[in-house]
C-alpha positions in Angstrom: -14.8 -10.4 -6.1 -18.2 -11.2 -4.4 -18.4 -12.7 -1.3 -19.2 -16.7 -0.2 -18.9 -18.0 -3.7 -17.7 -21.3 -1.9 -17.3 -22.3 1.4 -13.4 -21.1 1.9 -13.9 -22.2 5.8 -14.1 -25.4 4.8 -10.9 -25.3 2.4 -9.1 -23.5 5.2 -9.9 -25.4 8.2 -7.7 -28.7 6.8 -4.6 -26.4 6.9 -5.2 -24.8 10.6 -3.4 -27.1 12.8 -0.2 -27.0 13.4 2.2 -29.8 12.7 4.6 -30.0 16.1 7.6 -31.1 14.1 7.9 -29.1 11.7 7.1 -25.9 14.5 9.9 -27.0 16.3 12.5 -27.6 13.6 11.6 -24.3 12.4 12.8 -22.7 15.8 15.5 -24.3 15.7 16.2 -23.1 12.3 15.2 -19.2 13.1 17.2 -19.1 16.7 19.7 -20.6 16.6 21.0 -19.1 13.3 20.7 -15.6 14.8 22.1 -16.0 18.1 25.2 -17.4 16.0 25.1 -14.1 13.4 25.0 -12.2 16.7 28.1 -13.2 18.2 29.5 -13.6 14.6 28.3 -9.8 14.3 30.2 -8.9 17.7 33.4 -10.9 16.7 34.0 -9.2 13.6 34.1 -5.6 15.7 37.7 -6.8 15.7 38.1 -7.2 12.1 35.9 -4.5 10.7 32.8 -2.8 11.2 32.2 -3.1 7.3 31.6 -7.0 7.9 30.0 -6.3 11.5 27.4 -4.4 9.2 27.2 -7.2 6.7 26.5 -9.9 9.6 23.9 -7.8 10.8 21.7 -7.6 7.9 21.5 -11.7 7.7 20.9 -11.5 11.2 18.0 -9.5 11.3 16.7 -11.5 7.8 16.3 -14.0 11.0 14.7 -11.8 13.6 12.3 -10.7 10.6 11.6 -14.4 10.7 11.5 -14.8 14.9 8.6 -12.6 14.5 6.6 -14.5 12.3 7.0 -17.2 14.4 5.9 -14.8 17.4 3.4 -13.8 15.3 1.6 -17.1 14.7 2.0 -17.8 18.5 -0.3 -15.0 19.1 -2.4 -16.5 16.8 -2.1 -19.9 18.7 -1.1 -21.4 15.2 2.2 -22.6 16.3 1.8 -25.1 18.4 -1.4 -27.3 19.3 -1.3 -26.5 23.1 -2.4 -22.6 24.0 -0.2 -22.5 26.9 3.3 -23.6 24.7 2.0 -20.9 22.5 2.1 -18.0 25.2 5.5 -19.4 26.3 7.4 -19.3 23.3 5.5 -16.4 22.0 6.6 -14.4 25.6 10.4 -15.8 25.5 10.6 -14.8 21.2 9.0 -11.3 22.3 12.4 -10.4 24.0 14.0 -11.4 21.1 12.1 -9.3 18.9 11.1 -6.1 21.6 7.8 -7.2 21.8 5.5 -7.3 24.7 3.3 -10.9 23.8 -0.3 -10.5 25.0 -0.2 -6.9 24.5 0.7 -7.2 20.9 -1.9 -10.0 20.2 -4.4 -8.0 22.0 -4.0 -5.3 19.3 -3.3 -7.5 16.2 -6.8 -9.3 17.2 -8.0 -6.1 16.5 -6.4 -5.2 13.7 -7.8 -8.7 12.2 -11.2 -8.3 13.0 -11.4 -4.4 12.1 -9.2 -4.5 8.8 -10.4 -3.0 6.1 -13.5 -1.2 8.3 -13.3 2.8 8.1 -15.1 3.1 11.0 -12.7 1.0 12.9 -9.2 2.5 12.8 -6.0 2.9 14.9 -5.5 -0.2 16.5 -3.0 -2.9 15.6 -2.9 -1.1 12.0 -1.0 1.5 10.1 -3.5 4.5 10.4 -5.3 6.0 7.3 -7.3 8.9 6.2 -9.6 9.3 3.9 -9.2 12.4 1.5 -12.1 14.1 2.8 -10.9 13.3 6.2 -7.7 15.0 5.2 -8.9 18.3 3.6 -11.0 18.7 7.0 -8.5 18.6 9.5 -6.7 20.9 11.1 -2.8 22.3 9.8 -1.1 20.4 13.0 -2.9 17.2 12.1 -2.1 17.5 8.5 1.6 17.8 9.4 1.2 15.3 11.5 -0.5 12.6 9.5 2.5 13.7 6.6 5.2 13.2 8.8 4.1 9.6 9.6 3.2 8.9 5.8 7.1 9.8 4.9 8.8 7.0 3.7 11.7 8.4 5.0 10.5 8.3 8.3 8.2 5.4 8.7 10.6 3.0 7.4 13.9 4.0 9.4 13.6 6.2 12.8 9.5 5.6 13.2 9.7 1.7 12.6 12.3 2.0 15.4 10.7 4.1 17.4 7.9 1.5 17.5 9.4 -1.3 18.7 12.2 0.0 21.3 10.2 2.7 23.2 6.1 2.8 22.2 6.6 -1.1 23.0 7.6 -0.1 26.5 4.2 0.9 27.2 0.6 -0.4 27.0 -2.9 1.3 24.9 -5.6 3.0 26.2 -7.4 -0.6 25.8 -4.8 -2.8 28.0 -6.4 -5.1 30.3 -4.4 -6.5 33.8 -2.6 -9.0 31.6 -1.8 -7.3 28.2 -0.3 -4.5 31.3 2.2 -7.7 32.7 2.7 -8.5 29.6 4.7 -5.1 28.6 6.2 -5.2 32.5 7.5 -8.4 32.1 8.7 -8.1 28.6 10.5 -4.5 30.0 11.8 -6.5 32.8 13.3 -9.6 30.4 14.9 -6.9 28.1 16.5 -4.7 31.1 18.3 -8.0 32.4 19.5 -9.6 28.8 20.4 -5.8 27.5 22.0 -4.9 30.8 23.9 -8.4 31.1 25.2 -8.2 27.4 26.6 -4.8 27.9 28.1 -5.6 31.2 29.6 -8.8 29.3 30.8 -7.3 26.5 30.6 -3.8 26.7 27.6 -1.3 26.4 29.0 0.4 23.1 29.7 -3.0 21.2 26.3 -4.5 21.6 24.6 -0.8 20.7 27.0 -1.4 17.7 25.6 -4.6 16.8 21.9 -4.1 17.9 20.9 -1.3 16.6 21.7 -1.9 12.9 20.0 -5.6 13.4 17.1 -3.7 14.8 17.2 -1.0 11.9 17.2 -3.5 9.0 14.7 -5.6 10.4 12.3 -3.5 11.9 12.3 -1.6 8.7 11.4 -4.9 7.1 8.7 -5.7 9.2 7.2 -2.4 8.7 7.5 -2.5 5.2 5.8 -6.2 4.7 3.3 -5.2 7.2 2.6 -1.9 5.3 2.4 -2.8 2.0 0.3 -6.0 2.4 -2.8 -3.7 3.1 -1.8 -0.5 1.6 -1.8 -0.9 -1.9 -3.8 0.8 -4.6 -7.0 -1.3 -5.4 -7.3 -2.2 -1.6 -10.4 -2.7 0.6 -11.9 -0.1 2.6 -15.7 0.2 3.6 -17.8 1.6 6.4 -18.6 -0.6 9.2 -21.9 -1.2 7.8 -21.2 -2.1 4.1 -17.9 -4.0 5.9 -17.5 -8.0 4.9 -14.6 -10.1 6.5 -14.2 -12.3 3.2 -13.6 -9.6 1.0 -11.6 -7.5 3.3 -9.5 -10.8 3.6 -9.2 -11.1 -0.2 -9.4 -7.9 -1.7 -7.5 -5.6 1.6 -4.4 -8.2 1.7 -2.2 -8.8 -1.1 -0.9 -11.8 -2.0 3.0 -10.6 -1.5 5.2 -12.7 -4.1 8.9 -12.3 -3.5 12.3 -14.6 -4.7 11.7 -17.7 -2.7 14.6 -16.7 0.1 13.0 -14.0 0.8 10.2 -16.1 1.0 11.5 -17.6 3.4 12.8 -15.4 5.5 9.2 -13.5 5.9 7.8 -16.9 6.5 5.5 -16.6 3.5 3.5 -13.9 5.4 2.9 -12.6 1.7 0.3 -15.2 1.2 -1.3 -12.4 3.3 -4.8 -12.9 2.2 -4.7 -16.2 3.0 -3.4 -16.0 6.6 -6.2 -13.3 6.9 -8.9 -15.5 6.2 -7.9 -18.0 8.6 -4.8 -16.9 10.9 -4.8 -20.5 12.3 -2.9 -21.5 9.8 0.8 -22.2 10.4 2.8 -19.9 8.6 4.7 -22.9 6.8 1.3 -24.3 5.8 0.2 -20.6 4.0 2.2 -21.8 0.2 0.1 -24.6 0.3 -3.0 -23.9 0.9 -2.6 -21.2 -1.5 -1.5 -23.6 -4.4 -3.5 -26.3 -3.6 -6.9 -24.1 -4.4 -7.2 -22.0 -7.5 -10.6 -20.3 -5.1 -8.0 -18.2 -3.2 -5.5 -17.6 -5.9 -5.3 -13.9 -6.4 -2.9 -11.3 -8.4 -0.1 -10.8 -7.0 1.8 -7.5 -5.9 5.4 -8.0 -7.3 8.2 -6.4 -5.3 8.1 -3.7 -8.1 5.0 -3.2 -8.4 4.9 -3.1 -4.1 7.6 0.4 -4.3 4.3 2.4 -6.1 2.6 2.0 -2.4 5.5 4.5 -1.1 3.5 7.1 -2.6 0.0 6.6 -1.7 -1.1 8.3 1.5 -4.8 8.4 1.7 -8.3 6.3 0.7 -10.7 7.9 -1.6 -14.0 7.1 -0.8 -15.1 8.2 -4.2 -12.7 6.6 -6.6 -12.2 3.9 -4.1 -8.6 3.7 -4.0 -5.5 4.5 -2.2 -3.9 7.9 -3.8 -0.6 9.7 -3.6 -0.7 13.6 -2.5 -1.2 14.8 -6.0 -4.6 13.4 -6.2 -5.7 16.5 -3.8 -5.0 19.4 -6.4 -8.2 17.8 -8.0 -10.2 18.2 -4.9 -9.1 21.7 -4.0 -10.0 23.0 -7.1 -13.4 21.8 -6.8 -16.4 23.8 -5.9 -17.3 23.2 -2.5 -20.0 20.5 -2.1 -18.8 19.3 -5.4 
């Protein structure tokens, strides 16, 4: 797809404001819904943990969908005024173990560098290149392998991520991104220590952490696959344009309407990266209402083939699995 073949600002710009009503009724929808699942989730304890289980997956379909909302908040898509933005986007950050400026610090980043191979490592899910790959050392190989497993990114790592690296700020904090994770630490020390002093320390580890699991397994996954798919966009900083990373380095995610709506149509993904301003409940429609950003999309089956791509080939220009390296190693050197 070439670049500026019509003015997309100008069909995005009608759809980046949000509308207050609808922000708040979607709050109260998202919320509400989990706190009740919760103490649903801690109630059944009593009956079974087979249904505490159950409970626990629909509530984190809804912390899945607190984030989004925190997610457009650090955007400043949620609501017109910056300041109800940082408020709700710090109180939801408890919710969801996430420090607020901190993580919109780095997902600024990762907005403005996507796609650029000369720009990695912050606010993204890191990849080498092939050549990268073959060049580094054993450790880093291992390493870089490890992360790439399925089996680990998706369950402990996605876990890992958002109840202990989120207790501490990047290389790149500044004063306020630093308060950010303090007060975020603080918040979750108080509501985690208050819960287990209410109702026991082993019956809310028995209901948090599987909410936790499923959904921060989730969010990994959308967040993974909507830039690592085969015919994505990468390209040195030089060669680098926002428009097509936008278009070509984000799918266009289409799941069964409630799911949907549970991910807050974050699929439209190409779409919210062109203009992140825009609500997440206006993304469906700006998407429908112009065939200029109407893309293929990446079907939930054809999404599971991305669980075996690991690294960018600068050559073929596209993501490949480990097997594509037997070619390379049996080349001549300089080949």
């Amino acid at each position: 797809m070439s670049t500026q073949k019509f003015k997309w600002q100008t069909l995005t710009a009608q759809y980046a404001f949000p509308d207050t009503r609808r922000s708040v009724w979607q709050v109260v929808n998202t919320v509400i819904p989990f706190f009740v699942l919760w103490y649903l989730a801690y109630r059944s304890l009593a009956v079974g943990y087979w249904l505490t289980l159950l409970l626990a997956v629909f509530a984190a379909g809804f912390m899945v969908r607190i984030f989004i909302i925190f997610h457009d908040c650090c955007h400043g898509a949620f609501f017109k005024s910056p300041e109800a933005n940082n408020k709700l986007g710090m109180m939801l950050g408890v919710l969801v173990w996430t420090p607020f400026h901190e993580w919109k610090h780095n997902h600024a980043i990762h907005h403005a560098t996507a796609g650029d191979l000369d720009r990695r490592g912050v606010g993204d899910v890191y990849t080498m290149t092939v050549d990268e790959y073959l060049a580094a050392p054993w450790h880093k190989k291992a390493a870089y392998r490890i992360m790439r497993n399925p089996l680990i990114m998706f369950t402990i790592g996605s876990f890992l991520v958002f109840t202990v690296f989120h207790r501490f700020w990047g290389p790149r904090a500044g004063k306020r991104e630093k308060y950010s994770v303090l007060w975020t630490n603080l918040a979750l020390a108080v509501v985690v220590g208050g819960l287990m002093a209410l109702i026991g320390w082993k019956e809310f580890l028995l209901v948090e952490v599987p909410v936790l699991l499923v959904a921060t397994s989730t969010g990994v996954w959308l967040f993974y696959v909507q830039h690592n798919f085969e015919s994505t966009y990468w390209e040195r900083h030089a060669n680098w344009d926002f428009f097509r990373a936008a278009m070509e380095g984000s799918s266009f995610y289409k799941l069964p309407k409630v799911l949907q709506w549970f991910t807050g149509n974050i699929g439209f993904h190409h779409i919210h990266h062109l203009s992140p301003k825009i609500p997440n409940y206006k993304l469906e429609q700006c998407y429908n209402d112009n065939p200029e950003l109407q893309v293929p999309p990446l079907t939930f089956r054809k999404s599971l083939r991305s669980l075996f791509l690991r690294l960018w080939d600068e050559k073929e220009r596209k993501m490949v699995g480990w097997s594509a390296l037997k070619k390379y190693k049996s080349q001549p050197a300089g080949a």
